[in-house]
C-alpha positions, 0 to 999 in steps of 0.5 A: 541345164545338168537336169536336162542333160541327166534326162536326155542322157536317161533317155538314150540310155533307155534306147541304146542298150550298146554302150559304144552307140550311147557314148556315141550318140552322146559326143556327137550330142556334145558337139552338136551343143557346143557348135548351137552355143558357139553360133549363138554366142557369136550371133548375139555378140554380132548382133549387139555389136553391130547396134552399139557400132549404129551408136557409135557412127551416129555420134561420130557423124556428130562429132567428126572432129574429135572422133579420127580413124583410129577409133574405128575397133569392133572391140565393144569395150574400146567402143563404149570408151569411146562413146563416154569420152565423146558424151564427157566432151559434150558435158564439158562442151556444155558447161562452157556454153551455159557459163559463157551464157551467163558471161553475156547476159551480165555482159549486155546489162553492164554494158546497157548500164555503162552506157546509160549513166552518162548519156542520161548525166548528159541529157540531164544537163542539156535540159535543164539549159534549154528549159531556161539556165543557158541564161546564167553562165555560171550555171552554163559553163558548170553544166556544159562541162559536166556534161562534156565529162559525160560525152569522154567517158562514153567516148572511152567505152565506145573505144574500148569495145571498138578495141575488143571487137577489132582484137577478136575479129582482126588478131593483135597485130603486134610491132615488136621492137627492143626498148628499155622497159626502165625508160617507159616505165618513167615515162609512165609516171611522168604521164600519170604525175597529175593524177597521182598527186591529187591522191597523194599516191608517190609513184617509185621504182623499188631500187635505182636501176643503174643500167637499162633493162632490153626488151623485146616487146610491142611498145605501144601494148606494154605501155598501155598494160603499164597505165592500166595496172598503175591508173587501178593501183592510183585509183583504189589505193589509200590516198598518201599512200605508193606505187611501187614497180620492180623489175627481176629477172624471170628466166634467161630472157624474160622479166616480171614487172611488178607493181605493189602498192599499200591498197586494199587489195582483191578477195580471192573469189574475185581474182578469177572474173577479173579479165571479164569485160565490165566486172568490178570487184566494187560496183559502187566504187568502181563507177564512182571512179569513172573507167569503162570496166574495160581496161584488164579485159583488153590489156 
């Protein structure tokens, strides 16, 4: 660039021998420069802005939800913002799909799984007394109540997704109403009594609570919430062992209900997948204890 000015400037020099016509000449040279550069400049940014702007209302056709007015700019910069906030949306977009993919993949082959064990317990049984063991009652009535077994527990996977499909189609229709959580809370022990025992398992409260605790809640949900927590807490406790539930005080108006007991306990890797529809921290011993895997994901 400076060679080639040195050289015009040469050259001008050469035919004006005027000193006043060759600073002349080269000012108005000067300015004819500057203006070629400022329009050039101008049209090369106008042209790449108006390719990036193409981009830009390509992907807000796209994504017109998250792409609102204020976006509009013919700041490039605010443009490519935009653009790579849209492209890391899509990347998160994305991952979710691909995780709720897998999610429904393991989703269909537990629920081919749960449901195949029993109906195939229950088609066992139910041959075996046509090919001839009808006859025997002893055999009859033992294989006539397993089988039975079999048809409740497909009864209560057939419910519980019923119950999911209604709560992701309908809503949770909620009928709020103030009770004492202390009396359903015996109620539930009372109920689970049986169950507990054959286990061993004492069901108790962590202190004597003198005064009813008020709650505004839906009855029926927080009763079924309870079972839920305290059939699992029966389920995969030691056998001799105790439940215990706690009431304390969260905020002004709000409790925490816990329930404690002398299990095992869940692997940190596991806490997060346990809302998932069928997932069991322990398959064998999971369906060796019945239940539809169903339960957390409703409650």
């Amino acid at each position: 660039m400076t060679i080639s000015v040195g050289f015009i400037a040469a050259i001008l020099f050469f035919f004006f021998e005027d000193g006043k016509e060759l600073v002349g000449m080269l000012i108005f040279m000067l300015l004819v420069f500057v203006a070629s550069f400022l329009i050039t400049q101008f049209r090369a940014k106008r042209f790449i802005y108006n390719r990036i702007k193409k981009i830009y209302d390509e992907v807000s056709i796209l994504n017109e939800d998250e792409f609102s007015k204020e976006y509009a700019t013919t700041d490039i910069d605010a443009l490519s913002k935009s653009v790579q906030e849209y492209v890391k949306g899509k990347r998160i977009e994305i991952k979710n799909l691909t995780e709720r993919d897998s999610f429904r993949k393991d989703f269909l082959g537990n629920v081919a799984h749960e449901l195949k064990t029993p109906l195939f317990t229950v088609q066992g049984y139910i041959l075996t007394l046509i090919e001839g063991a009808v006859n025997d009652k002893l055999i009859r009535d033992k294989y006539l109540g397993r089988a039975s077994k079999g048809v409740e527990r497909l009864v209560a996977i057939v419910k519980d997704l019923d119950m999911i499909a209604k709560l992701e189609t309908e809503g949770l229709n909620m009928n709020v109403e103030v009770f004492n959580i202390i009396d359903l809370i015996q109620n539930v022990f009372d109920l689970l009594e049986m169950r507990s025992k054959k286990r061993n398992i004492t069901l108790q409260f962590d202190k004597i609570y003198e005064f009813p605790v008020f709650v505004k809640a839906d009855k029926e949900r927080i009763e079924q919430v309870l079972i839920n927590l305290i059939v699992n807490s029966v389920k995969y406790g030691k056998i001799n062992g105790i439940t215990t539930l706690g009431i304390e005080s969260y905020t002004e108006n709000k409790f925490i209900i816990k329930v404690v007991d002398n299990g095992e306990g869940i692997k940190q890797e596991h806490i997060p997948r346990l809302f998932e529809r069928f997932y069991r921290v322990d398959q064998s011993r999971s369906r060796e204890q019945g239940g539809s895997g169903l339960g957390l994901s409703i409650v």
